[in-house]
Backbone as JSON, one array per atom type, in Angstrom:
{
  "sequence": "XXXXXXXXXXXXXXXXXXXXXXXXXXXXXXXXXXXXXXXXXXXXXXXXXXXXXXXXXXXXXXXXXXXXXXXXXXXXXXXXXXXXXXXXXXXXXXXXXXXXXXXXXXXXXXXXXXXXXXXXXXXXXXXXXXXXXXXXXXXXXXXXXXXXXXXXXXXXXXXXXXXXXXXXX",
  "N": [[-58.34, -11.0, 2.67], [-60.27, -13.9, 2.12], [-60.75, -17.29, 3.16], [-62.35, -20.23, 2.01], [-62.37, -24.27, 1.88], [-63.67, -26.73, 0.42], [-64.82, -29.39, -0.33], [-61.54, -30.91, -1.46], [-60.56, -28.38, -2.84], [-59.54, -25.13, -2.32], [-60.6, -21.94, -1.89], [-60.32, -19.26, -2.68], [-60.77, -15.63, -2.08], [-60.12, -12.06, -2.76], [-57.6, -11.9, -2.45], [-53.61, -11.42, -2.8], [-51.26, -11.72, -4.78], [-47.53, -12.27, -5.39], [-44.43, -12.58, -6.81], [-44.82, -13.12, -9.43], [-44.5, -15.64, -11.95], [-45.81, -16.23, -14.77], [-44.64, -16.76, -17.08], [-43.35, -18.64, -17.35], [-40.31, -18.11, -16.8], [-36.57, -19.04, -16.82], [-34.8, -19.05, -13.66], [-33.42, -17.42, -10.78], [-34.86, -19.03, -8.63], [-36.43, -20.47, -9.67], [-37.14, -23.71, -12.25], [-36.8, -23.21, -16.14], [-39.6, -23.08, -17.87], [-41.6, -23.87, -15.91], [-44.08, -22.2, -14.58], [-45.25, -20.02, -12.11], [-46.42, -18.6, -9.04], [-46.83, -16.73, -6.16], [-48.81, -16.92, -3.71], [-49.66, -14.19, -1.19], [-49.8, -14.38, 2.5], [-51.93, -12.55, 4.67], [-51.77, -12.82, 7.55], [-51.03, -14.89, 10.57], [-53.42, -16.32, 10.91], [-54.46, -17.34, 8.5], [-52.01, -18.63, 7.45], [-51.93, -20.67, 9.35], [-54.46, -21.73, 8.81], [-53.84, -22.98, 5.84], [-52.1, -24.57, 6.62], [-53.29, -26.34, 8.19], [-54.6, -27.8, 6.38], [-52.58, -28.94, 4.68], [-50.75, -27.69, 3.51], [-47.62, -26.3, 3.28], [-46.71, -23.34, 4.06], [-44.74, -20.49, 3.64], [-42.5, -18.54, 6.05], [-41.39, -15.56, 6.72], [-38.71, -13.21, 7.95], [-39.87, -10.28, 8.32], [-38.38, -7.63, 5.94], [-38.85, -5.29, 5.58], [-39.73, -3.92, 8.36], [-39.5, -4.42, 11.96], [-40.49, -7.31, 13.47], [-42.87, -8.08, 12.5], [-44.16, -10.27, 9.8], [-43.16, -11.69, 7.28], [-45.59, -13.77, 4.61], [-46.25, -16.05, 2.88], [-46.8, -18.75, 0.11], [-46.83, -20.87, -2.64], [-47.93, -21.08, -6.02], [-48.58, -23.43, -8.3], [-48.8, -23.71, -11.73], [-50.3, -25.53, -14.72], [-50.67, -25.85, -18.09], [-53.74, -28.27, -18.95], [-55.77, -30.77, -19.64], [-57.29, -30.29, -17.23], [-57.78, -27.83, -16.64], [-55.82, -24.34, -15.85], [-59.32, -22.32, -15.84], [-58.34, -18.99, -16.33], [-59.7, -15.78, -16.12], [-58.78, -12.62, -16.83], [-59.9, -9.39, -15.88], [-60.02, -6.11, -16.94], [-61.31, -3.22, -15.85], [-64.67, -2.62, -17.09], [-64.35, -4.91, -18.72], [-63.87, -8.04, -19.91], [-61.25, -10.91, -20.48], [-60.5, -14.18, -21.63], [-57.98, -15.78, -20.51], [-55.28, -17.66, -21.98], [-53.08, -20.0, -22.37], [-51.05, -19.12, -24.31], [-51.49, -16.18, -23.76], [-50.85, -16.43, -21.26], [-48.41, -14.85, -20.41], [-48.59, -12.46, -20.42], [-49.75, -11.93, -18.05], [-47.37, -11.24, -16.05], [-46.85, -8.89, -16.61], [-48.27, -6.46, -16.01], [-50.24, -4.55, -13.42], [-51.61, -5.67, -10.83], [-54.74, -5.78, -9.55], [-56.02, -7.49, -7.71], [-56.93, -10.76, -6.82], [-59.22, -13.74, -7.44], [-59.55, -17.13, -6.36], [-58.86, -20.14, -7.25], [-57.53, -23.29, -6.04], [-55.69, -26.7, -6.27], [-54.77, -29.62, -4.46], [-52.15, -31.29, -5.16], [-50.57, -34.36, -3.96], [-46.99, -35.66, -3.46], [-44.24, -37.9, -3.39], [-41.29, -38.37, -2.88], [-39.12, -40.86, -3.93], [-37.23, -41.3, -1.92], [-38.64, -41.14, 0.7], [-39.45, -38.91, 1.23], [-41.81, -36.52, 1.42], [-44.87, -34.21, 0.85], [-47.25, -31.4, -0.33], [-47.82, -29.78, -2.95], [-49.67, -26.7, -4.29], [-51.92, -26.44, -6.5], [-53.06, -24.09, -9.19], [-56.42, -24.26, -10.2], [-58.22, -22.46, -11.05], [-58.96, -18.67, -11.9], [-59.7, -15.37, -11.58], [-58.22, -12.43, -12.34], [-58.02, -9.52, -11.37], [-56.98, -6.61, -13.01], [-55.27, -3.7, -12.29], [-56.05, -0.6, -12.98], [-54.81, 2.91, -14.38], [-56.08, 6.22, -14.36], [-55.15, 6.99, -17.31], [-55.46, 4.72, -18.43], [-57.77, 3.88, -18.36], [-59.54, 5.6, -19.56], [-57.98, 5.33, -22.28], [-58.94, 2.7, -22.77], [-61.89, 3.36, -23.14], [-62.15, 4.69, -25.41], [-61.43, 2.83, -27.13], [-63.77, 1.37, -26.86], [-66.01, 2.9, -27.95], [-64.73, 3.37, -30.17], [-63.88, 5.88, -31.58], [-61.97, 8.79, -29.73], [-63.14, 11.3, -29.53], [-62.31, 13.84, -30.0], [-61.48, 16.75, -31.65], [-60.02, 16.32, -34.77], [-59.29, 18.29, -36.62], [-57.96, 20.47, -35.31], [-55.47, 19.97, -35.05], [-51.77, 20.58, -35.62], [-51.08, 19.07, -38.08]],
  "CA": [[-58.37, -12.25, 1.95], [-61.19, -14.68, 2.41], [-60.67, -18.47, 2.2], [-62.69, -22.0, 2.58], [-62.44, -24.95, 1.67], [-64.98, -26.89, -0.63], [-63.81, -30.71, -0.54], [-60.07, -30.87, -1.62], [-60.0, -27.33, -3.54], [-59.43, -24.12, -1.0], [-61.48, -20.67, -2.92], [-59.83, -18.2, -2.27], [-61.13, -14.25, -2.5], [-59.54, -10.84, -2.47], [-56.13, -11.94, -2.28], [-52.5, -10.33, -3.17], [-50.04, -12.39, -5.73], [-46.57, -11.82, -5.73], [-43.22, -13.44, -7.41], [-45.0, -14.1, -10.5], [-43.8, -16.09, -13.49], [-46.37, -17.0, -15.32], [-43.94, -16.9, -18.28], [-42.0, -19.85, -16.83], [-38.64, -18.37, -17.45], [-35.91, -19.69, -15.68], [-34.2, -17.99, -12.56], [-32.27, -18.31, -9.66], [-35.86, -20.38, -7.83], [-37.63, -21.47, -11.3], [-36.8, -23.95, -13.98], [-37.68, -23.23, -17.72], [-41.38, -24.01, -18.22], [-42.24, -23.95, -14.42], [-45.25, -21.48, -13.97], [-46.33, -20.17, -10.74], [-46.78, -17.22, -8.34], [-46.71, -16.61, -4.68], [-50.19, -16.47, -2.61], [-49.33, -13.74, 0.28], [-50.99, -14.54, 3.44], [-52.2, -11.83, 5.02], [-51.73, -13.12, 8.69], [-51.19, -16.3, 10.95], [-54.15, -16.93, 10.89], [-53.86, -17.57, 7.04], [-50.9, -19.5, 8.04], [-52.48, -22.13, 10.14], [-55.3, -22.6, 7.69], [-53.04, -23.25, 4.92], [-51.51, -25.6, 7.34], [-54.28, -27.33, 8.66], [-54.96, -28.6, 4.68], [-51.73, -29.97, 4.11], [-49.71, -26.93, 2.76], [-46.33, -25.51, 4.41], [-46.16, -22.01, 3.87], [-43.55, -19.67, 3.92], [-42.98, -17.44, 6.72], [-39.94, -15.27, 7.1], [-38.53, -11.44, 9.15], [-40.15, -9.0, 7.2], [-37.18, -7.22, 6.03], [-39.7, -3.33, 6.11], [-40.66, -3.85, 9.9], [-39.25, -4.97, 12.64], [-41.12, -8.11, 14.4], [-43.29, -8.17, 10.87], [-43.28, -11.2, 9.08], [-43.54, -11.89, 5.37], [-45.83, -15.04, 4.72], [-46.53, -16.68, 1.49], [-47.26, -19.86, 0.04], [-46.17, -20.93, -3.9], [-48.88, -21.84, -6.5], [-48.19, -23.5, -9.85], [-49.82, -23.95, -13.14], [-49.96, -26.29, -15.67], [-52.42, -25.85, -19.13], [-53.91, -29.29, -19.66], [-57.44, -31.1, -19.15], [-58.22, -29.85, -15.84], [-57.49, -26.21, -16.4], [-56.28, -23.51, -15.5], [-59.43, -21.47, -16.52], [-58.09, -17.92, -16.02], [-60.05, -14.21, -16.46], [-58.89, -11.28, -16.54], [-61.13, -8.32, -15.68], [-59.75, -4.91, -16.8], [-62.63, -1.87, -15.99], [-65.89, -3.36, -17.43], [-64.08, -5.88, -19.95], [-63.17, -9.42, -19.27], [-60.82, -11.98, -21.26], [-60.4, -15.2, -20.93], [-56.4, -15.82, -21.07], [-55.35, -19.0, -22.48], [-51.68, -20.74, -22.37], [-50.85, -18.43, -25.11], [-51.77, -15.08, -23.39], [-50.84, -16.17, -20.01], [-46.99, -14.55, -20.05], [-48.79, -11.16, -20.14], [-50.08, -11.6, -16.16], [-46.01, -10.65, -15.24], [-46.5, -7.32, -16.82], [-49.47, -5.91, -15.91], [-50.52, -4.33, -12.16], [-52.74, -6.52, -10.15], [-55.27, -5.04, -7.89], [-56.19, -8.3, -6.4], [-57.12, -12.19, -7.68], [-59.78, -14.66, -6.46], [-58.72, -18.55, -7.19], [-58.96, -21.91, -7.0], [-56.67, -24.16, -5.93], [-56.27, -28.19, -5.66], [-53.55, -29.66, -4.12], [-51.37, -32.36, -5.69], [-49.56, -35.02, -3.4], [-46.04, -36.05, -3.69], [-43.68, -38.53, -2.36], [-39.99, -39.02, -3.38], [-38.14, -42.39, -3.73], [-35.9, -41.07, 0.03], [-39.56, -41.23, 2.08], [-39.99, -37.31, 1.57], [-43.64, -36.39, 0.74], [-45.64, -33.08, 0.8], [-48.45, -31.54, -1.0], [-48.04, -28.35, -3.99], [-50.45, -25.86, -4.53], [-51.86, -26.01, -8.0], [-54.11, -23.67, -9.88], [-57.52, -24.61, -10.68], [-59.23, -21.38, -11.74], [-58.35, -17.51, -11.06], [-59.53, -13.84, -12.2], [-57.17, -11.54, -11.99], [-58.58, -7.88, -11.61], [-56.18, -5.51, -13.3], [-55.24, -2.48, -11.25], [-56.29, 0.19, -14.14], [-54.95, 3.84, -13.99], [-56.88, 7.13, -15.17], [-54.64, 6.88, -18.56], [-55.55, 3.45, -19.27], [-59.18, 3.4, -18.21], [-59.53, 7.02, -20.49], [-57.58, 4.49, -23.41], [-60.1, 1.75, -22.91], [-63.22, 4.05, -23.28], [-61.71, 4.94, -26.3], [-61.36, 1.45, -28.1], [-64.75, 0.89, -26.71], [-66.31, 3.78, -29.11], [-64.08, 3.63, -31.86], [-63.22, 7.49, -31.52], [-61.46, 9.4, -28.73], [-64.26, 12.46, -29.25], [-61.63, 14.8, -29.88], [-62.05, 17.15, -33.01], [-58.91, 16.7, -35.39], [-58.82, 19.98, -37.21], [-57.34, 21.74, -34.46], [-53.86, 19.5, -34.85], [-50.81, 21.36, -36.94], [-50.36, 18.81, -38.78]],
  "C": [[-59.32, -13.2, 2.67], [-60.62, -15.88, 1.97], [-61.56, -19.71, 3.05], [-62.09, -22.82, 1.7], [-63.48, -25.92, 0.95], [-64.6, -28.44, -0.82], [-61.94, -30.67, -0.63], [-59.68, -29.14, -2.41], [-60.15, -26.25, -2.35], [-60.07, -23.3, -2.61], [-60.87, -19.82, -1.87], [-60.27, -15.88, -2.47], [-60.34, -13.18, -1.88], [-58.42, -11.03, -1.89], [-55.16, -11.18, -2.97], [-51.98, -11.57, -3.51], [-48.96, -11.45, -5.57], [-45.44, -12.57, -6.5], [-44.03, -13.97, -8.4], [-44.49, -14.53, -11.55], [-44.93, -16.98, -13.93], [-45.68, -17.66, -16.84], [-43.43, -18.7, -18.69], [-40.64, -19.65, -17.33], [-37.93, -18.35, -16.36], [-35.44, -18.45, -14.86], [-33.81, -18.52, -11.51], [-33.5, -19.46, -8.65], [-36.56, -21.09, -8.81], [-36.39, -22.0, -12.4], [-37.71, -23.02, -15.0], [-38.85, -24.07, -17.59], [-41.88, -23.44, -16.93], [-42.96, -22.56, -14.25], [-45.5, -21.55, -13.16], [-46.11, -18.59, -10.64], [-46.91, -17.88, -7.04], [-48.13, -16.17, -4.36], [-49.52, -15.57, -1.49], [-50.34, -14.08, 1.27], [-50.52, -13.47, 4.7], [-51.68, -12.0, 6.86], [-51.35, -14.52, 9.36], [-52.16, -17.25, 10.84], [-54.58, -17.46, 9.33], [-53.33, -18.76, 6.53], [-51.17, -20.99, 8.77], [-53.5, -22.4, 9.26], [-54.41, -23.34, 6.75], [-52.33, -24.52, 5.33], [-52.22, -26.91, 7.77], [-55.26, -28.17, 7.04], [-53.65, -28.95, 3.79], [-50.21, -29.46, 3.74], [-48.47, -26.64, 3.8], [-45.87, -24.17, 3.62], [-45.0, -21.62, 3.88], [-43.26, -18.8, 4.96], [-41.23, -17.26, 7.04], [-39.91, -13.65, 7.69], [-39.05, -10.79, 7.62], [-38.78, -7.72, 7.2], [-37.47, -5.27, 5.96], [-39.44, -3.02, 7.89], [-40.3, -4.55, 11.01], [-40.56, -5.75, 13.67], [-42.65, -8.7, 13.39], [-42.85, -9.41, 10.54], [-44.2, -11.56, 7.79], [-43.96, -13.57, 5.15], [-46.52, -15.65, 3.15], [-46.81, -18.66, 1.53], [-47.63, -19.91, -1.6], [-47.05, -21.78, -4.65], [-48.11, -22.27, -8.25], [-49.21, -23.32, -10.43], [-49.5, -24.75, -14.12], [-51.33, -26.47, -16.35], [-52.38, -27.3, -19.24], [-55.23, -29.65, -19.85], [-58.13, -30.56, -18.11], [-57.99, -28.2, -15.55], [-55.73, -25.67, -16.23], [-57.41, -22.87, -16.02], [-58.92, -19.75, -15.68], [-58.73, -16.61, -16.86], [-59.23, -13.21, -16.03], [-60.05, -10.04, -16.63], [-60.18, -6.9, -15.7], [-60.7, -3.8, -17.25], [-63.23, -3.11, -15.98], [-65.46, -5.0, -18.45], [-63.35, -7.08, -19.24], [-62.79, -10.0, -20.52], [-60.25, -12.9, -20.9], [-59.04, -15.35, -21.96], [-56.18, -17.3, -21.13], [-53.72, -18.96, -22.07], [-50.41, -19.56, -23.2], [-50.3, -16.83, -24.42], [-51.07, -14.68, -21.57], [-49.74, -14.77, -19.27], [-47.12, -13.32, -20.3], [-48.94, -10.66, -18.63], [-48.48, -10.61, -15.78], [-45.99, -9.11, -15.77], [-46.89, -6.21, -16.2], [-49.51, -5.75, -13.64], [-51.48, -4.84, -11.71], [-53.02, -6.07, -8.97], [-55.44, -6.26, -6.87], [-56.49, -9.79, -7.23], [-58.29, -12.84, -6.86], [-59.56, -16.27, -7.51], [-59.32, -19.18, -6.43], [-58.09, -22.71, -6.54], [-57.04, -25.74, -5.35], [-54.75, -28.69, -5.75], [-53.16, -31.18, -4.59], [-50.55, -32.61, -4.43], [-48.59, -35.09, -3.97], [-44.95, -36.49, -2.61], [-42.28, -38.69, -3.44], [-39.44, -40.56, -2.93], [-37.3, -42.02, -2.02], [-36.78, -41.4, 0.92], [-39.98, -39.47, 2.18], [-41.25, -36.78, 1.0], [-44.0, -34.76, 0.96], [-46.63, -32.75, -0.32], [-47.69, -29.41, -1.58], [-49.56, -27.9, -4.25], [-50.96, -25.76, -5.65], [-53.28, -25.22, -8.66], [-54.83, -24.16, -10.36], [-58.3, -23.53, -11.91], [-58.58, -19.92, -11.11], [-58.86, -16.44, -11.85], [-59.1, -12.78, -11.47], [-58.12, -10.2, -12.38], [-57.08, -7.18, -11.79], [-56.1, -3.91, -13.01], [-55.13, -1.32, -12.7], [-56.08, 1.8, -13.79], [-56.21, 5.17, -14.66], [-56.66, 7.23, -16.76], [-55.36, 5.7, -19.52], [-57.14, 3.24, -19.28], [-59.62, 4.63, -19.52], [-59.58, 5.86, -22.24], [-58.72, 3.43, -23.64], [-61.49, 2.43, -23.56], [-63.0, 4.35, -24.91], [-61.85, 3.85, -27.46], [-63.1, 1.03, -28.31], [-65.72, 1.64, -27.87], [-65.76, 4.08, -30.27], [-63.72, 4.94, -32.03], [-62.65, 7.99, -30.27], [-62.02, 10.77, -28.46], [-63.33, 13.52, -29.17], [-61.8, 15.46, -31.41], [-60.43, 17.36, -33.56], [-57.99, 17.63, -36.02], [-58.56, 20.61, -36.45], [-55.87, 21.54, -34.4], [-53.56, 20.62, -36.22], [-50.8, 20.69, -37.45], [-51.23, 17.53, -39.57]]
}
């Protein structure tokens, strides 16, 4: 995973998503509506960037590996004026997923993502403040097997090049 900084937005490349709901359906850590996903970070050093721009990660015992530790860091989304735009890239073909389309991402195998992010302040009425993670931009590369890439080629030519008169039926 590669990341700078660019004024207030971090760019992120060849990263790993996990815990996604792009759906926004509720659950024991999400309201209804609430879109996001988990950034993993690869290392400490990850960890202290992320840190040193405002964010507070996650870091907990990796429950595989003893002395291992599992580190994340929780992005939202919200469609309005300022984006998200989001691609997907599966094989050669790209589509651009809208608000509509998004609540397909949770299905689908993700080889890897590169994003945007710009971070929203917040302060509560008690004196408690911090800064969320929020999606700017992101294409998602879809982890494509031999079946599905085969299926694609297929749509792409309009035939499957197989000769019919040999079926029974």
């Amino acid at each position: 995973m590669e990341c700078k900084t660019n004024g207030q937005t971090i760019e992120i490349n060849n990263a790993k998503i996990i815990f996604k709901n792009f759906s926004g359906k509720p659950g024991v850590y999400n309201k209804e509506g609430d879109r996001n996903f988990c950034l993993l970070l690869p290392d400490d050093a990850a960890v202290d960037f992320f840190r040193r721009n405002g964010y507070s990660p996650t870091v907990k015992p990796s429950t595989s590996e003893e002395g291992e530790f599992f580190r994340y860091i929780k992005v939202k989304l919200k469609f309005n004026q300022w984006g998200p735009t989001i691609i997907l890239k599966s094989g050669d073909k790209k589509t651009r997923v809208d608000e509509n389309l998004v609540s397909a991402l949770d299905s689908i195998r993700i080889e890897s993502v590169d994003m945007d992010i710009r971070p929203y302040h917040w302060e509560r009425p008690n004196g408690e403040s911090g800064q969320t993670a929020y999606l700017s931009g992101m294409t998602v590369y879809q982890q494509i097997d031999r079946f599905e890439q085969m299926m694609m080629e297929t749509n792409e030519n309009g035939s499957d090049n197989s000769d019919d008169s040999d079926l029974p039926f």
